[in-house]
LOBANU-128818 format. One record per residue (C-alpha): x, y, z; residue number from 1; residue in one letter. Coordinates in steps of 0.05 Angstrom, whole numbers, plus 5000, padded with zeros to 4 digits. Example, Ala and Ser with C-alpha at 12.3 -4.5 7.8 and 13.67 -1.06 7.14 Angstrom:
2
<rec x="5246" y="4910" z="5156" i="1" aa="A"/>
<rec x="5273" y="4979" z="5143" i="2" aa="S"/>
REM end
This chain:
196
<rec x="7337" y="9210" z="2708" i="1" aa="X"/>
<rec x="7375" y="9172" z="2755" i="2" aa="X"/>
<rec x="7432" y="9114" z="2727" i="3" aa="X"/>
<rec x="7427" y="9046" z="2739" i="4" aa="X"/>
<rec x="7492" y="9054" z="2771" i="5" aa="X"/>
<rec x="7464" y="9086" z="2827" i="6" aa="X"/>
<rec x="7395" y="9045" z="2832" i="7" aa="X"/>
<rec x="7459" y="8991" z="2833" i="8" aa="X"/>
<rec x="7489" y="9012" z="2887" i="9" aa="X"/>
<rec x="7426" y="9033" z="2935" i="10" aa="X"/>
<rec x="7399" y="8957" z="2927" i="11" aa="X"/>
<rec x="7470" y="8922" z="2941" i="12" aa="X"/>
<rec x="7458" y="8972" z="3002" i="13" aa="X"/>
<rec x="7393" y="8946" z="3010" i="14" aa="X"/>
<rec x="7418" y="8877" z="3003" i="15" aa="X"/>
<rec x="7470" y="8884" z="3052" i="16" aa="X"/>
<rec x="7422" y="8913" z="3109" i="17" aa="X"/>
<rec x="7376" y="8871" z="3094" i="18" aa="X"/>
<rec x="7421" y="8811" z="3111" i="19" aa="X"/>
<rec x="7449" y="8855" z="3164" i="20" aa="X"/>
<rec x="7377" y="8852" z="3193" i="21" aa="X"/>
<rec x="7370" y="8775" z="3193" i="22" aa="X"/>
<rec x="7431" y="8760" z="3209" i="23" aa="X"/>
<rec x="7444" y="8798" z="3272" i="24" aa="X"/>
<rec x="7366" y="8787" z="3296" i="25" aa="X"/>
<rec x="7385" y="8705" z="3286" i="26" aa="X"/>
<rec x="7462" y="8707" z="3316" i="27" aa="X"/>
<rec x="7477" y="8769" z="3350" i="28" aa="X"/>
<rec x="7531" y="8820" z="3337" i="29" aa="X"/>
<rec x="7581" y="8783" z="3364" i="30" aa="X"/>
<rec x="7561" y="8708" z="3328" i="31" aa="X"/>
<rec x="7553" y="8745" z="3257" i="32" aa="X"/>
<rec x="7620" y="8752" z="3211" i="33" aa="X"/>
<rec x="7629" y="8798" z="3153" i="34" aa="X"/>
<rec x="7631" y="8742" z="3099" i="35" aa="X"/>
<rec x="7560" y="8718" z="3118" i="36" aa="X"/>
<rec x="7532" y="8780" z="3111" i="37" aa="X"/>
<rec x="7551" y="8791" z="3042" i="38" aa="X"/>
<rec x="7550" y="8718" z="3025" i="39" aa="X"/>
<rec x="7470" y="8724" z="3049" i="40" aa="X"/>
<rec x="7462" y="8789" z="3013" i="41" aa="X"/>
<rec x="7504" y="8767" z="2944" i="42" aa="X"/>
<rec x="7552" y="8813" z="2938" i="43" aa="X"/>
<rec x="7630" y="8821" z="2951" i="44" aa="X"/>
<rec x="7656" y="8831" z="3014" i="45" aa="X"/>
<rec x="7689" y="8892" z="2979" i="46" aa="X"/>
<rec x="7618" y="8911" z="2962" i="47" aa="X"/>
<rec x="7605" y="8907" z="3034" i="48" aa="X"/>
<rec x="7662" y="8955" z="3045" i="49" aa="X"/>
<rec x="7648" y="9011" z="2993" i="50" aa="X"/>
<rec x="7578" y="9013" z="3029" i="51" aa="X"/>
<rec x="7601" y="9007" z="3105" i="52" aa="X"/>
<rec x="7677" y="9018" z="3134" i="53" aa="X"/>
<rec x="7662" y="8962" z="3179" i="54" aa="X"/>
<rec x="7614" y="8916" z="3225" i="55" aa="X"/>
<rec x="7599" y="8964" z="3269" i="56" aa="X"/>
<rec x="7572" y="9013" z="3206" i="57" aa="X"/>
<rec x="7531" y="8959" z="3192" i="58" aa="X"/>
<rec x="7505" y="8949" z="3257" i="59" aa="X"/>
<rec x="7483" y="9017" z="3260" i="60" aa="X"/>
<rec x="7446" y="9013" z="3195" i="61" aa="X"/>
<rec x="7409" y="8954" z="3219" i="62" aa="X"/>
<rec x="7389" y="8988" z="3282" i="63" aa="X"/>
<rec x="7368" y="9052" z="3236" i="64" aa="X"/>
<rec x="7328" y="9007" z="3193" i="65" aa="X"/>
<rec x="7289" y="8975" z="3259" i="66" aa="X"/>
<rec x="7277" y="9037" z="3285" i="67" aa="X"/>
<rec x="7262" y="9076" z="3227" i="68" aa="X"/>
<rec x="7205" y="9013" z="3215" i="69" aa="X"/>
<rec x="7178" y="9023" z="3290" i="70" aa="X"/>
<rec x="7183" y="9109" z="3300" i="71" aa="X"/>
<rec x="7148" y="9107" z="3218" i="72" aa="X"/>
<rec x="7090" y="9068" z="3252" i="73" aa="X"/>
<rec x="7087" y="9106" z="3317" i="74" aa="X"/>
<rec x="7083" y="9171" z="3276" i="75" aa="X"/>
<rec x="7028" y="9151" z="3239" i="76" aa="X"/>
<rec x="6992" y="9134" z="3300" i="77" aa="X"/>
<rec x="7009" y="9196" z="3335" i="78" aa="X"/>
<rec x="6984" y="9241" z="3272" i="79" aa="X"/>
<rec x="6928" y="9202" z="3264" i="80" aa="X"/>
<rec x="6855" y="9228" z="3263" i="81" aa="X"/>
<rec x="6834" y="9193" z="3332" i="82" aa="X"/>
<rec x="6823" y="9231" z="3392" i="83" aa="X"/>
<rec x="6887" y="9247" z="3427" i="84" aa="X"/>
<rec x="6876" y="9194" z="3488" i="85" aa="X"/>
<rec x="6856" y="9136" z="3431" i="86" aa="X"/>
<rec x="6924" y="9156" z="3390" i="87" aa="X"/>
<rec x="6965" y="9146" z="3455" i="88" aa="X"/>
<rec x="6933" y="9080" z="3474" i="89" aa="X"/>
<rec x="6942" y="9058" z="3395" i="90" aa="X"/>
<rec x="7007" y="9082" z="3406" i="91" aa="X"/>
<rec x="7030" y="9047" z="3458" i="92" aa="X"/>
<rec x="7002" y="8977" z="3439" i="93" aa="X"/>
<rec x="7043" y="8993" z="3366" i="94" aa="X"/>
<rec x="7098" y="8999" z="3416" i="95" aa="X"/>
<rec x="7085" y="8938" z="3451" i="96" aa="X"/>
<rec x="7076" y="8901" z="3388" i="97" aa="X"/>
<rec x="7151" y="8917" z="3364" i="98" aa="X"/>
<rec x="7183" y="8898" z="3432" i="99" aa="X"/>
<rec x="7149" y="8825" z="3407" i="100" aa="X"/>
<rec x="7191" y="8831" z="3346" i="101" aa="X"/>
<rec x="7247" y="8789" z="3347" i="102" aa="X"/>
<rec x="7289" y="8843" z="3318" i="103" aa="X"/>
<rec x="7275" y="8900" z="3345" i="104" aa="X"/>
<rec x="7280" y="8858" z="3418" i="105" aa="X"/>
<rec x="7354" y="8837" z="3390" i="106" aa="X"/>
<rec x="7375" y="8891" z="3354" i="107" aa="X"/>
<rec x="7347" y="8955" z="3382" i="108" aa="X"/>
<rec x="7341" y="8935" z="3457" i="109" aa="X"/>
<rec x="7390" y="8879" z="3480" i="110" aa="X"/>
<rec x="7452" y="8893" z="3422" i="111" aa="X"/>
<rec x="7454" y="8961" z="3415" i="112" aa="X"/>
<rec x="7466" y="8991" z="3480" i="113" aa="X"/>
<rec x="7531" y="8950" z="3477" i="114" aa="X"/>
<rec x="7546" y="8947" z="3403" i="115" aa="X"/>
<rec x="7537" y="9030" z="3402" i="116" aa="X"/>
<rec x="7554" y="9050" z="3473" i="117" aa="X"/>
<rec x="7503" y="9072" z="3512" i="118" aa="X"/>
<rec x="7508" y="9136" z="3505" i="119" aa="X"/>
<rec x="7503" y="9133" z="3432" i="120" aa="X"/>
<rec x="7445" y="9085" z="3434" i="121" aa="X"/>
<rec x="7399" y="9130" z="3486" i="122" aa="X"/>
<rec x="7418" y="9196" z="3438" i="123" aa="X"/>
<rec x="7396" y="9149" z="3384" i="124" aa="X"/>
<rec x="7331" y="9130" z="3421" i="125" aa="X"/>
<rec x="7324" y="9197" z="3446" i="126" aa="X"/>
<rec x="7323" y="9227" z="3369" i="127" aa="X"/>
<rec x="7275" y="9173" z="3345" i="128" aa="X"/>
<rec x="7224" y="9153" z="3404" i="129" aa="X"/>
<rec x="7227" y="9212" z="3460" i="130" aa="X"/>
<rec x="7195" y="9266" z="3408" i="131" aa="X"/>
<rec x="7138" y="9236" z="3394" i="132" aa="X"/>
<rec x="7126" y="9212" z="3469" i="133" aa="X"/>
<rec x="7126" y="9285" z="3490" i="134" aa="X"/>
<rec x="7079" y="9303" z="3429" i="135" aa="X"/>
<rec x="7032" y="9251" z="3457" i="136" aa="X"/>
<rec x="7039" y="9283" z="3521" i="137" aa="X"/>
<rec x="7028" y="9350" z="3500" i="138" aa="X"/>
<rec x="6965" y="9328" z="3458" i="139" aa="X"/>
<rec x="6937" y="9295" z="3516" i="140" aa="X"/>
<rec x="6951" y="9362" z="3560" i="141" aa="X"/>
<rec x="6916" y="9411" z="3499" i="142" aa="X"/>
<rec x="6863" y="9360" z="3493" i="143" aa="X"/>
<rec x="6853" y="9363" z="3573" i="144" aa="X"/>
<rec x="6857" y="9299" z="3577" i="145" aa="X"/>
<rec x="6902" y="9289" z="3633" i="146" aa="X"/>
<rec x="6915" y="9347" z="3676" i="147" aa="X"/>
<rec x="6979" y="9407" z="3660" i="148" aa="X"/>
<rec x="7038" y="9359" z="3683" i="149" aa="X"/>
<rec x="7115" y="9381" z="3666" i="150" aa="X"/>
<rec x="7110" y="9365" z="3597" i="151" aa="X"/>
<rec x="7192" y="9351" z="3593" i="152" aa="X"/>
<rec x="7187" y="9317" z="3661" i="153" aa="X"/>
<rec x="7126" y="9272" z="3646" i="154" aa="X"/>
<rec x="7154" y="9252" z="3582" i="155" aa="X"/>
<rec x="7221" y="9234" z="3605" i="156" aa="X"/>
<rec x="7193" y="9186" z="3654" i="157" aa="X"/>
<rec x="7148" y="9155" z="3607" i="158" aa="X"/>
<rec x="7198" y="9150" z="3560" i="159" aa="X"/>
<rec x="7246" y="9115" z="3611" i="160" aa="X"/>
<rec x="7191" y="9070" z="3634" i="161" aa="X"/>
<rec x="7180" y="9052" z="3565" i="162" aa="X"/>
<rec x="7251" y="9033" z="3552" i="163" aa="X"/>
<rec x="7249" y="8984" z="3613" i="164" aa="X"/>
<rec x="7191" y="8961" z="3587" i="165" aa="X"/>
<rec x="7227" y="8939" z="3528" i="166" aa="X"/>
<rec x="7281" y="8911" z="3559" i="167" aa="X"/>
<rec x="7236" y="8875" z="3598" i="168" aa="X"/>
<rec x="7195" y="8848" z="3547" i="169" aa="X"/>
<rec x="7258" y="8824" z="3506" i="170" aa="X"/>
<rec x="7291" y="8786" z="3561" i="171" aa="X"/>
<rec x="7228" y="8748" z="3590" i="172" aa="X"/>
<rec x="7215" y="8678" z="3572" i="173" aa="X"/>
<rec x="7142" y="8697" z="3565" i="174" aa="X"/>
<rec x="7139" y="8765" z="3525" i="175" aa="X"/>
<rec x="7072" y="8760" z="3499" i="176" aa="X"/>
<rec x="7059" y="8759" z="3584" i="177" aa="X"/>
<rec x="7100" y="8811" z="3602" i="178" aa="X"/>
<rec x="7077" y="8854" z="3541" i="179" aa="X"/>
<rec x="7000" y="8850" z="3574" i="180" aa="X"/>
<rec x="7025" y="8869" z="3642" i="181" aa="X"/>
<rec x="7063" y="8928" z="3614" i="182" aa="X"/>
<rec x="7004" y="8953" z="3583" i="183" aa="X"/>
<rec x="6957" y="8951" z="3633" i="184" aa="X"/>
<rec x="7008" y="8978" z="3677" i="185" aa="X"/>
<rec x="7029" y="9049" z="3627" i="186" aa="X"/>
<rec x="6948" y="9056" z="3626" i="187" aa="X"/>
<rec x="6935" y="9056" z="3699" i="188" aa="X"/>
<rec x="6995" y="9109" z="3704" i="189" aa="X"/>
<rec x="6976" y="9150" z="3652" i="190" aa="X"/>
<rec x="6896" y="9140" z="3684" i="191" aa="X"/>
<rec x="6920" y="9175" z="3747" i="192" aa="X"/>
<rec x="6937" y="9237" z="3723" i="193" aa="X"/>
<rec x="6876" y="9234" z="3667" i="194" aa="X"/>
<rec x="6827" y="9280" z="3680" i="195" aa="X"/>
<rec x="6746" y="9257" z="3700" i="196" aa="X"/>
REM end
Protein backbone atom coordinates (compact mmCIF):
# COMPACT_ATOMS: atom_id res chain seq x y z
CA UNK A 1 0.00 0.00 0.00
CA UNK A 2 1.72 3.06 -0.75
CA UNK A 3 1.57 6.33 2.05
CA UNK A 4 0.15 9.37 1.38
CA UNK A 5 3.46 10.73 2.05
CA UNK A 6 4.71 9.54 -1.03
CA UNK A 7 1.49 10.10 -3.33
CA UNK A 8 2.53 13.72 -1.49
CA UNK A 9 5.48 14.08 -2.73
CA UNK A 10 5.03 12.60 -6.53
CA UNK A 11 2.15 15.35 -7.06
CA UNK A 12 4.17 18.44 -5.50
CA UNK A 13 6.53 16.82 -8.30
CA UNK A 14 3.88 16.82 -10.57
CA UNK A 15 2.92 20.26 -9.59
CA UNK A 16 6.24 21.62 -9.96
CA UNK A 17 6.78 20.17 -13.65
CA UNK A 18 3.76 20.94 -14.52
CA UNK A 19 4.39 24.70 -13.87
CA UNK A 20 7.84 24.00 -15.14
CA UNK A 21 5.99 23.17 -18.41
CA UNK A 22 3.94 26.40 -18.69
CA UNK A 23 6.17 28.48 -17.51
CA UNK A 24 9.21 27.88 -19.60
CA UNK A 25 6.84 27.22 -22.93
CA UNK A 26 5.32 31.09 -22.04
CA UNK A 27 8.89 32.87 -20.91
CA UNK A 28 11.77 30.84 -21.80
CA UNK A 29 14.51 29.45 -19.62
CA UNK A 30 16.15 32.40 -19.20
CA UNK A 31 12.71 34.83 -18.44
CA UNK A 32 11.40 32.14 -15.81
CA UNK A 33 12.71 32.48 -11.96
CA UNK A 34 12.54 29.80 -9.34
CA UNK A 35 9.85 31.61 -7.16
CA UNK A 36 7.31 31.54 -10.01
CA UNK A 37 7.58 28.20 -10.57
CA UNK A 38 6.68 27.15 -7.23
CA UNK A 39 4.45 30.09 -6.61
CA UNK A 40 2.43 28.63 -9.95
CA UNK A 41 2.70 25.13 -8.72
CA UNK A 42 1.79 25.97 -4.72
CA UNK A 43 4.42 24.77 -3.00
CA UNK A 44 7.71 26.08 -1.19
CA UNK A 45 10.50 27.00 -2.93
CA UNK A 46 12.16 24.44 -0.49
CA UNK A 47 9.67 22.01 -1.91
CA UNK A 48 11.05 22.94 -5.23
CA UNK A 49 14.47 22.02 -3.91
CA UNK A 50 13.89 18.61 -2.18
CA UNK A 51 12.44 17.66 -5.75
CA UNK A 52 15.17 19.40 -8.11
CA UNK A 53 18.83 20.75 -6.98
CA UNK A 54 18.25 23.54 -9.28
CA UNK A 55 16.68 25.30 -12.59
CA UNK A 56 18.47 23.49 -14.77
CA UNK A 57 16.96 19.93 -12.98
CA UNK A 58 13.90 21.38 -13.71
CA UNK A 59 14.47 22.17 -17.09
CA UNK A 60 15.40 18.80 -17.82
CA UNK A 61 12.27 17.40 -16.34
CA UNK A 62 10.18 19.62 -18.44
CA UNK A 63 11.99 18.57 -21.53
CA UNK A 64 11.52 14.71 -20.28
CA UNK A 65 7.91 15.37 -19.79
CA UNK A 66 7.52 16.91 -23.63
CA UNK A 67 9.26 14.33 -24.97
CA UNK A 68 8.12 11.51 -23.08
CA UNK A 69 4.32 13.04 -24.34
CA UNK A 70 5.56 13.13 -28.15
CA UNK A 71 8.04 9.54 -28.34
CA UNK A 72 4.56 7.87 -26.11
CA UNK A 73 2.51 8.93 -29.24
CA UNK A 74 5.05 8.07 -31.94
CA UNK A 75 5.31 4.58 -30.33
CA UNK A 76 1.93 3.91 -30.53
CA UNK A 77 1.87 4.80 -34.05
CA UNK A 78 4.87 2.87 -34.90
CA UNK A 79 3.37 -0.45 -33.08
CA UNK A 80 0.29 0.08 -34.47
CA UNK A 81 -1.72 -2.50 -36.62
CA UNK A 82 -1.41 -0.37 -40.04
CA UNK A 83 0.68 -1.47 -42.77
CA UNK A 84 4.26 -0.50 -42.23
CA UNK A 85 4.25 2.45 -45.03
CA UNK A 86 0.68 3.88 -43.39
CA UNK A 87 2.43 3.73 -39.70
CA UNK A 88 5.39 5.86 -41.04
CA UNK A 89 3.20 8.41 -42.82
CA UNK A 90 0.89 8.50 -39.44
CA UNK A 91 4.04 8.83 -37.86
CA UNK A 92 5.44 11.51 -39.30
CA UNK A 93 2.31 13.82 -39.45
CA UNK A 94 2.18 12.87 -35.29
CA UNK A 95 5.55 14.36 -35.61
CA UNK A 96 4.63 17.30 -37.44
CA UNK A 97 1.76 17.87 -35.22
CA UNK A 98 4.17 18.28 -32.00
CA UNK A 99 6.62 20.63 -33.79
CA UNK A 100 3.04 22.88 -33.84
CA UNK A 101 3.04 22.61 -30.13
CA UNK A 102 4.07 25.55 -28.55
CA UNK A 103 6.03 23.58 -26.09
CA UNK A 104 7.60 21.14 -27.55
CA UNK A 105 8.74 24.07 -30.34
CA UNK A 106 10.11 26.06 -27.02
CA UNK A 107 11.14 23.58 -24.89
CA UNK A 108 12.39 20.60 -26.80
CA UNK A 109 13.74 22.38 -30.05
CA UNK A 110 14.77 26.08 -29.53
CA UNK A 111 15.72 25.85 -25.33
CA UNK A 112 17.18 22.79 -24.95
CA UNK A 113 20.05 22.58 -27.17
CA UNK A 114 21.33 25.61 -25.12
CA UNK A 115 19.76 25.00 -21.71
CA UNK A 116 21.37 21.15 -21.90
CA UNK A 117 24.34 21.59 -24.17
CA UNK A 118 24.12 20.14 -27.29
CA UNK A 119 25.59 17.34 -26.81
CA UNK A 120 23.40 16.39 -24.04
CA UNK A 121 20.25 17.43 -25.87
CA UNK A 122 21.11 15.26 -29.31
CA UNK A 123 22.02 12.06 -26.75
CA UNK A 124 18.72 12.97 -25.28
CA UNK A 125 16.99 13.08 -28.73
CA UNK A 126 18.97 10.30 -29.91
CA UNK A 127 17.58 7.97 -26.85
CA UNK A 128 13.99 9.10 -27.37
CA UNK A 129 13.30 9.78 -31.26
CA UNK A 130 16.26 8.01 -33.34
CA UNK A 131 15.02 4.32 -32.19
CA UNK A 132 11.95 4.33 -33.35
CA UNK A 133 12.97 6.19 -36.77
CA UNK A 134 15.24 3.27 -37.54
CA UNK A 135 12.36 0.74 -36.48
CA UNK A 136 10.24 2.51 -39.07
CA UNK A 137 12.93 2.11 -41.38
CA UNK A 138 13.57 -1.35 -40.84
CA UNK A 139 9.74 -2.16 -41.06
CA UNK A 140 9.50 -0.43 -44.22
CA UNK A 141 12.77 -2.56 -45.54
CA UNK A 142 11.02 -6.22 -44.10
CA UNK A 143 7.83 -5.03 -45.50
CA UNK A 144 9.67 -4.30 -48.98
CA UNK A 145 8.38 -1.32 -49.08
CA UNK A 146 11.28 0.74 -49.96
CA UNK A 147 14.21 -0.98 -51.28
CA UNK A 148 17.48 -2.66 -48.66
CA UNK A 149 19.02 0.90 -47.83
CA UNK A 150 21.79 1.15 -44.85
CA UNK A 151 19.41 0.86 -42.24
CA UNK A 152 21.84 3.00 -39.65
CA UNK A 153 22.68 5.30 -42.55
CA UNK A 154 19.09 5.96 -43.82
CA UNK A 155 17.90 6.50 -40.43
CA UNK A 156 20.45 8.89 -39.36
CA UNK A 157 19.70 11.12 -42.17
CA UNK A 158 16.09 10.97 -41.66
CA UNK A 159 16.46 11.50 -38.28
CA UNK A 160 18.72 14.69 -38.92
CA UNK A 161 16.33 15.95 -41.54
CA UNK A 162 13.70 15.61 -39.08
CA UNK A 163 15.37 17.60 -36.45
CA UNK A 164 15.82 20.58 -38.99
CA UNK A 165 12.51 20.13 -39.69
CA UNK A 166 11.71 20.98 -36.26
CA UNK A 167 13.79 23.67 -35.89
CA UNK A 168 12.42 24.95 -38.86
CA UNK A 169 8.96 24.67 -38.04
CA UNK A 170 9.49 26.37 -34.56
CA UNK A 171 11.25 29.41 -35.80
CA UNK A 172 8.92 30.26 -38.87
CA UNK A 173 6.35 32.85 -38.58
CA UNK A 174 4.05 30.58 -40.45
CA UNK A 175 4.47 26.93 -38.89
CA UNK A 176 1.30 25.55 -39.86
CA UNK A 177 3.06 26.49 -43.67
CA UNK A 178 6.23 25.21 -43.14
CA UNK A 179 4.80 22.03 -41.36
CA UNK A 180 2.87 21.21 -44.98
CA UNK A 181 6.00 21.76 -46.93
CA UNK A 182 7.96 19.51 -44.66
CA UNK A 183 5.65 16.83 -45.17
CA UNK A 184 5.29 16.72 -48.55
CA UNK A 185 8.91 17.12 -48.76
CA UNK A 186 9.95 13.70 -46.12
CA UNK A 187 7.26 11.80 -48.45
CA UNK A 188 8.75 12.54 -51.77
CA UNK A 189 12.23 11.40 -50.13
CA UNK A 190 11.11 8.53 -48.63
CA UNK A 191 8.94 7.88 -52.28
CA UNK A 192 12.29 7.64 -54.05
CA UNK A 193 13.67 4.90 -52.56
CA UNK A 194 9.98 3.15 -52.15
CA UNK A 195 9.66 0.31 -54.10
CA UNK A 196 6.82 0.07 -57.37
Amino acid sequence: MRSRRLDYSESTRSALVDSAVHLFTKRGYAGTSLDEVARRARVTKGALYHHFNGKQALFEAAFEKVESAVLGRLEEITNGPEPPWDRALHGLREFITSCLDPAYQRIAVQEAPVVMGWERWRAAEDNASFGLIRDNVRNLVEAGEIDDVPLDVTSRLLFGALLAAATEIATSPDPQRVGADVETVIVQLLNLIRRR
